[in-house]
C-alpha positions in Angstrom: 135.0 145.1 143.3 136.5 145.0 146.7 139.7 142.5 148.0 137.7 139.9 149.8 137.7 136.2 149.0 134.1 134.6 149.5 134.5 130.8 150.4 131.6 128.6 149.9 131.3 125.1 150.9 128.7 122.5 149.9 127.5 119.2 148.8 124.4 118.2 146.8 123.0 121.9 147.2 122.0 122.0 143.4 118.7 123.5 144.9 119.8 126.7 146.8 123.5 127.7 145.7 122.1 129.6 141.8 120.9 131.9 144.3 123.5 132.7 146.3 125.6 133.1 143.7 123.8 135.2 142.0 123.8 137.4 144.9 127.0 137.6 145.1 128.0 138.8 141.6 130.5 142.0 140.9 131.7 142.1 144.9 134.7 140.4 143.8 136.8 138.1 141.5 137.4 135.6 143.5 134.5 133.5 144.7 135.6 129.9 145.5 133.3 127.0 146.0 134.9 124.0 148.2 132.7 120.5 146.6 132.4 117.3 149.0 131.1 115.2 146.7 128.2 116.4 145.1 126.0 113.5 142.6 122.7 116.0 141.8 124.1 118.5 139.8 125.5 121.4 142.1 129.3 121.3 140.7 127.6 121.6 136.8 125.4 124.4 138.2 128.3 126.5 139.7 130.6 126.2 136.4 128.0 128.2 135.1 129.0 131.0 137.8 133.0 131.0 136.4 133.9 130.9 139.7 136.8 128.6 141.2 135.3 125.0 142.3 138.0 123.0 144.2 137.2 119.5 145.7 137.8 117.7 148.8 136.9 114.9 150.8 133.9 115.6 153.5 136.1 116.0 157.0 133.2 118.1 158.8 132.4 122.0 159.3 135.5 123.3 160.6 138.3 121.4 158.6 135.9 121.8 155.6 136.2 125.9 156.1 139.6 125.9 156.5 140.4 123.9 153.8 138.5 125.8 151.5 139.9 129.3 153.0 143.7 128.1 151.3 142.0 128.9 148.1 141.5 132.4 149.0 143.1 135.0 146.6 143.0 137.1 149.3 143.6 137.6 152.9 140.4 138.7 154.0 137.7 136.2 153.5 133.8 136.1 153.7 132.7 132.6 154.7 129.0 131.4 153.4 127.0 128.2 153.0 125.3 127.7 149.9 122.1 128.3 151.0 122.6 131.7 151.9 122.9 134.5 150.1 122.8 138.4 150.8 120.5 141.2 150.3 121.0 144.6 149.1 122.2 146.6 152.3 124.4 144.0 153.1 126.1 143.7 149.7 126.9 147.3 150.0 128.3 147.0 153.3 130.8 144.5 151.9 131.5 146.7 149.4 132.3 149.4 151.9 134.2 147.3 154.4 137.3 148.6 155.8 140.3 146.2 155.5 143.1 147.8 157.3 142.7 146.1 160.8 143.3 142.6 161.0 142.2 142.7 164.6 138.7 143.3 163.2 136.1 140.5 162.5 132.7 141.2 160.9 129.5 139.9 162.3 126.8 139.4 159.7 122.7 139.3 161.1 120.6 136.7 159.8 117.2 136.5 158.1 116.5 132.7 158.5 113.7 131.3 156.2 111.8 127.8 156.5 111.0 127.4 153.2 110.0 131.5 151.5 108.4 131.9 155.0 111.0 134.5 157.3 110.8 132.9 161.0 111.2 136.6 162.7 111.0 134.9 166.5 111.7 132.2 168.8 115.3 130.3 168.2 116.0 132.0 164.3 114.7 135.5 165.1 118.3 137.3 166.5 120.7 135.0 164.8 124.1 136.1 163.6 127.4 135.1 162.9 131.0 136.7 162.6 131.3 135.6 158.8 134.1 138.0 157.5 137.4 137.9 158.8 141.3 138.2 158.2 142.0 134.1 157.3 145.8 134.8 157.7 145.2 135.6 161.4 142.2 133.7 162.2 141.1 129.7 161.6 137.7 127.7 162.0 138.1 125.1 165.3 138.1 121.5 163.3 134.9 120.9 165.2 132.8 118.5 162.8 129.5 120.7 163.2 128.5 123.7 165.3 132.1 125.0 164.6 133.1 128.3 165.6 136.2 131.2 164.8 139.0 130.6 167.3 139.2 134.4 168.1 141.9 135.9 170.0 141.1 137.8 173.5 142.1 141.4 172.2 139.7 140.6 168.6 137.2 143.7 167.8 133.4 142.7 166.8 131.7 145.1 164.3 128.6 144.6 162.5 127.7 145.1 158.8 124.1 146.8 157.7 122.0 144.2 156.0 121.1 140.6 156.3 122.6 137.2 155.0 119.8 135.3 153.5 119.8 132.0 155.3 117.2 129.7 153.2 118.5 126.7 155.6 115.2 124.4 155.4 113.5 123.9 152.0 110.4 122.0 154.2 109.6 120.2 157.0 110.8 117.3 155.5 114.3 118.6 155.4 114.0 120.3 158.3 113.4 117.0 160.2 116.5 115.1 158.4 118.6 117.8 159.3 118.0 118.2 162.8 118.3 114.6 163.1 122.3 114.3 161.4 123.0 118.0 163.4 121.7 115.7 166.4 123.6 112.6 166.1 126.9 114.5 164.9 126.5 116.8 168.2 126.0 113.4 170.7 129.4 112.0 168.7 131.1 115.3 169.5 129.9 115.2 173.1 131.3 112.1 173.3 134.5 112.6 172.1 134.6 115.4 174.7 133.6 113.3 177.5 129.9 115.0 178.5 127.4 112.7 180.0 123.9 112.6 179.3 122.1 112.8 182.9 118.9 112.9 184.3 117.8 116.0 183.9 119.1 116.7 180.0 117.7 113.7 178.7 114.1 114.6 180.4 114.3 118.0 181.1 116.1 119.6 178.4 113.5 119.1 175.6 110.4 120.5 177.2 112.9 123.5 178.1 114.2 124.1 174.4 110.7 124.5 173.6 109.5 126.6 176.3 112.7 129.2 175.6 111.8 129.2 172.3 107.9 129.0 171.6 107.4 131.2 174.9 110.3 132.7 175.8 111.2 134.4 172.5 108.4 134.4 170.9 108.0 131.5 168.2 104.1 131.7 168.7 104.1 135.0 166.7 105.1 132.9 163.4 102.2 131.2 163.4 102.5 127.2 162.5 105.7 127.1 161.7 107.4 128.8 165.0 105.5 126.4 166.5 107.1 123.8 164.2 110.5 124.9 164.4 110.3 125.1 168.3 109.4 121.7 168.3 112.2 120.5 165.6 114.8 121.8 168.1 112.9 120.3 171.2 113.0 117.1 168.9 116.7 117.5 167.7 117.6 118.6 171.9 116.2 114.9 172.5 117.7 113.1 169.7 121.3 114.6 171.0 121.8 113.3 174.7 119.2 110.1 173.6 122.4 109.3 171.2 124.7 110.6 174.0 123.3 108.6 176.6 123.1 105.3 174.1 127.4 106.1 173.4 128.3 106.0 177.0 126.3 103.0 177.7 127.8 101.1 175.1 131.3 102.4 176.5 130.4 100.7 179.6 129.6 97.5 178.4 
């Protein structure tokens, strides 16, 4: 057992969040899952876990995290979603991790999976995220989605062997629902920040996403689905500054 608090949040993840779980067992005793609302099961399926479920309103991303980080038993927290979950290497690594510098953050590599299939190129093939982290001295931005750490200018980056387990898109179904709410929440964000939807973002922009990623970086080496998934974020690119473009217009009237 190691002194590290791991915050999940979710809603109506009843589908994904046994396994994380699972994967997580005997790093620590104090796993806390922060509930928005779930109606298909989930909070019944992580009583079964004996962890501590808390509930809250849905506030977006970043106030979500935060919220859920006052729960932590202990300073130094480990921040997932429930659909991913952690292999082996990494689960040692944890284990392992040195907790003396609060200066430090940890950032954690990605395996990202559409459906059981691992997309190794294009847009998911080098993802990763600084996941572990002192909460005392560090907070999420209250962005509603895409959040990120607000990290200090003197913070040190290290990375942890292994891979989180990102199982983000059961199918192409849900793939296509989520890059549509990811798009409209962005365009609303945008927005609120005063970003304009020209020209060349609303025509150009697309056909660019997909160029980086299919071309670029390789998507064309997964097969159908790298082609799929450079597309979905061609299509969810669109979908943003179409939404954009369709807020400031209505501002204007």
């Amino acid at each position: 057992m190691t002194k590290i608090s791991i915050v999940l949040i979710c809603k109506n993840e009843v589908d994904v969040i046994g396994r994380t779980l699972k994967s997580l067992e005997g790093i620590t005793d104090d796993i806390i899952v922060y509930d928005s609302g779930s109606t298909d099961g989930t909070q019944e399926l992580v009583k079964q876990f004996g962890v501590n479920l808390q509930e809250g309103i849905w506030e977006g991303f970043g106030k979500a995290k935060n919220k859920a980080n006052q729960f932590a038993k202990y300073d130094w927290v480990l921040n997932l979603d429930a659909d991913e979950a952690i292999d082996e290497d990494l689960r040692q690594s944890i284990l392992e991790c040195d907790l003396t510098n609060d200066e430090v953050v940890y950032d954690l590599w990605y395996k990202n999976f559409l459906g059981e299939k691992h997309l190794k190129f294009g847009e998911w093939g080098t993802d990763h995220h600084i996941r572990l982290f002192n909460h005392k001295a560090i907070q999420w931005q209250d962005e509603p989605v895409h959040e990120k750490l607000k990290l200090p200018a003197d913070v040190i980056v290290k990375e942890l062997k292994g891979y989180v387990l990102h199982y983000t898109m059961k199918d192409i179904d849900d793939y296509s629902r989520k890059m549509r709410d990811y798009a409209m929440l962005n365009a609303e964000k945008y927005f609120r920040q005063g970003r304009k939807a020209t020209w060349i973002k609303l025509r150009c922009s697309p056909a660019f996403t997909f160029f980086n990623y299919y071309i670029l970086k390789r998507g064309f080496l997964d097969g159908n689905l790298g082609y799929v998934s450079a597309k979905m974020t061609a299509y969810y690119t669109f979908l943003k500054y179409a939404r954009l473009k369709e807020l400031c217009n209505q501002k204007q009237q």
